[in-house]
N, C-alpha and C positions, 0 to 999 in steps of 0.2 A: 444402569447399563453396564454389564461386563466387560471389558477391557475388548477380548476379541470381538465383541458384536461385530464391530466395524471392519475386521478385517478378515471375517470367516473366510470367505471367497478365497482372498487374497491368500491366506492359510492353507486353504485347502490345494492350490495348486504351487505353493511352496514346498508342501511335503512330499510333491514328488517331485522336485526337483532337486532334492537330495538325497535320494533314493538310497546311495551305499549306504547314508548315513541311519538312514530308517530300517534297513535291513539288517545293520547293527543290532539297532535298538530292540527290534520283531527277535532277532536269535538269544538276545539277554534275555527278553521276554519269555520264549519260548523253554528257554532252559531253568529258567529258575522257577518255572511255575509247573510247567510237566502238565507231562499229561493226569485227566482226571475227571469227574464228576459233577455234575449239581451245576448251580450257580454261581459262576467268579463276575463279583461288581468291578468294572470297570471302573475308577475313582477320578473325575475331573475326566473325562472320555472326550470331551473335545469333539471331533467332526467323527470320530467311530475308527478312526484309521486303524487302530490293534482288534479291535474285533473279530477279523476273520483269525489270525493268529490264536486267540485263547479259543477260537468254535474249534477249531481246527485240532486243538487238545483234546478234546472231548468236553469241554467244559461250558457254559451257556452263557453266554457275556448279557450284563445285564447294565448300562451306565447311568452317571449322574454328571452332569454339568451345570455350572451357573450361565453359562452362552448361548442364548436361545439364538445367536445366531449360528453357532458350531454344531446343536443340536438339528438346527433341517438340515446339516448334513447327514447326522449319526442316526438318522430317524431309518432311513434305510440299509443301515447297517447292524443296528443290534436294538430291543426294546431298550428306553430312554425316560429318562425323569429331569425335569428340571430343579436344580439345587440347591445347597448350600454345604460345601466337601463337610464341613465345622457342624453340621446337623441334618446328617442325614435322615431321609424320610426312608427308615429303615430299624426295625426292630434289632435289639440289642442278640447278639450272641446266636446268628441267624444264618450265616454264611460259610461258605468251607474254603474262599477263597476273594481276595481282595488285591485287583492291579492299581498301582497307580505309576502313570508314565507319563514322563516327559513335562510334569506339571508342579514340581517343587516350587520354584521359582516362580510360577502365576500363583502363589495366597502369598497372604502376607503374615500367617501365622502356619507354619507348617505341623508345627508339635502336634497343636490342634488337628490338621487333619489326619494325621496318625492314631491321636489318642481314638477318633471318630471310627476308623479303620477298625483299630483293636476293639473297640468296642462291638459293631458288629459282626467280628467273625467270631466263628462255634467254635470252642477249646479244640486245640490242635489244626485251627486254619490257619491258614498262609498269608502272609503281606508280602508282596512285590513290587518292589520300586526299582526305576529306569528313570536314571534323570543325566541332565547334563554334569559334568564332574563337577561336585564341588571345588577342590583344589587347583583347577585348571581350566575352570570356565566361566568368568563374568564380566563384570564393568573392573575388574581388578587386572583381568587377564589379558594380554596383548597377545593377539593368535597370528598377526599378520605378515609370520613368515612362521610354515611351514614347519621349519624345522627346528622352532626357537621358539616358546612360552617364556615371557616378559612377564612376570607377577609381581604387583606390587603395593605397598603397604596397605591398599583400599581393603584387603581380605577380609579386615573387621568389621568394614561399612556393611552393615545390615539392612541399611535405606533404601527405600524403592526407588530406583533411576533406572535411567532409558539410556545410558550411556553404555556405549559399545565398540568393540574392535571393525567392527561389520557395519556402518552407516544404515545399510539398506536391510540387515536382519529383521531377526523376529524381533528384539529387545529395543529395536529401536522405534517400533511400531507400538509394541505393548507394555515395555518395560520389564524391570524384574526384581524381584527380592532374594537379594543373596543369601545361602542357606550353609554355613560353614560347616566342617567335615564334623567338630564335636557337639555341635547342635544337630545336627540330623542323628547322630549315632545315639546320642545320649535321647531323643525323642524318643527313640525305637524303646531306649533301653526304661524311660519315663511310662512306655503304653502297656507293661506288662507283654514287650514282645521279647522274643530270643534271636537273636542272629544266628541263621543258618549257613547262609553261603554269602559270599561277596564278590562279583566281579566287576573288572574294568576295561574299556577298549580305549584305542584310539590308533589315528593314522601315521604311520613312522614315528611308533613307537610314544607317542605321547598322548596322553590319556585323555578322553574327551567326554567319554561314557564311564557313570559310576551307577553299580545295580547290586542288589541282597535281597536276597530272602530271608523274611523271619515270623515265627510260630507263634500262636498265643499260645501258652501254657494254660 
């Protein structure tokens, strides 16, 4: 049973109850991936929530999730496959575009789903990733004032826990695996991808959102 089964519902009216925050994440989206063509696999798609964002490029959102319960969400949102991000059911070197959002943190081998990524996309396609900030977002991170990030030593715990600045969050529901800033980068850089662009947001100045683009050669 996948982690969210249990709380698709509960997910699915969370995400808009942080609406800035998703609208964030939709305009990283939207700029790092552009407008385009063909087919872009949505990667770990969850309830379908970016979907209209990549149609909305030109491009055919097509997902894969392990949550058959976040899937009857996404099932009226974009064609869907039930999954596994680490073996997809998807021919090698096949696609001109690959998102994955908001979903580092739910595997527990990220590289993996990278190396997976780079694998299915056709020379010169795109990886897109939108995730919570590494350096500023975990079981390490104290968010609970505003205008002050408390980080501390935990940044190297790599272990799956449910501990959180937010009781009532996603992480405290589902948990998470922390994914530090030189293992995501050096992943990208292990999958034969190229970093293209890199941005970041957050609110009064402190960063919440980290997102790049990057190319298979």
């Amino acid at each position: 049973m996948a982690a969210y089964d249990a709380h698709a519902d509960w997910y699915e009216d969370y995400t808009r109850s942080v609406s800035s925050y998703m609208d964030r994440v939709r305009a990283h989206l939207a700029a790092l991936l552009g407008p385009g063509s063909g087919t872009c696999l949505d990667l770990c798609c969850g309830g379908g929530a970016h979907a209209a964002t990549i149609r909305e490029l030109g491009w055919r959102p097509v997902g894969v999730d392990l949550s058959r319960g976040q899937l009857r969400w996404a099932r009226g949102r974009l064609p869907v496959a039930n999954g596994d991000a680490t073996r997809l059911p998807l021919r090698s070197a096949g696609l001109p575009a690959v998102a994955c959002v908001l979903a580092h943190t739910d595997v527990p081998d990220y590289a993996a789903v990278v190396r997976e990524a780079a694998r299915v996309l056709a020379p010169g396609g795109r990886f897109v990733h939108v995730g919570v900030h590494p350096c500023f977002v975990g079981a390490f991170a104290d968010r609970s004032d505003a205008a002050l990030v408390t980080i501390s030593p935990r940044y190297a715990d790599t272990a799956h826990t449910y501990d959180a600045w937010a009781p009532h969050g996603v992480r405290a529901r589902v948990g998470a695996w922390h994914v530090p800033m030189a293992a995501m980068l050096n992943a990208v850089a292990a999958a034969g991808l190229h970093l293209e662009t890199v941005a970041e947001s957050g609110p009064n100045g402190i960063a919440d959102t980290f997102a790049f683009s990057a190319l298979r050669s």
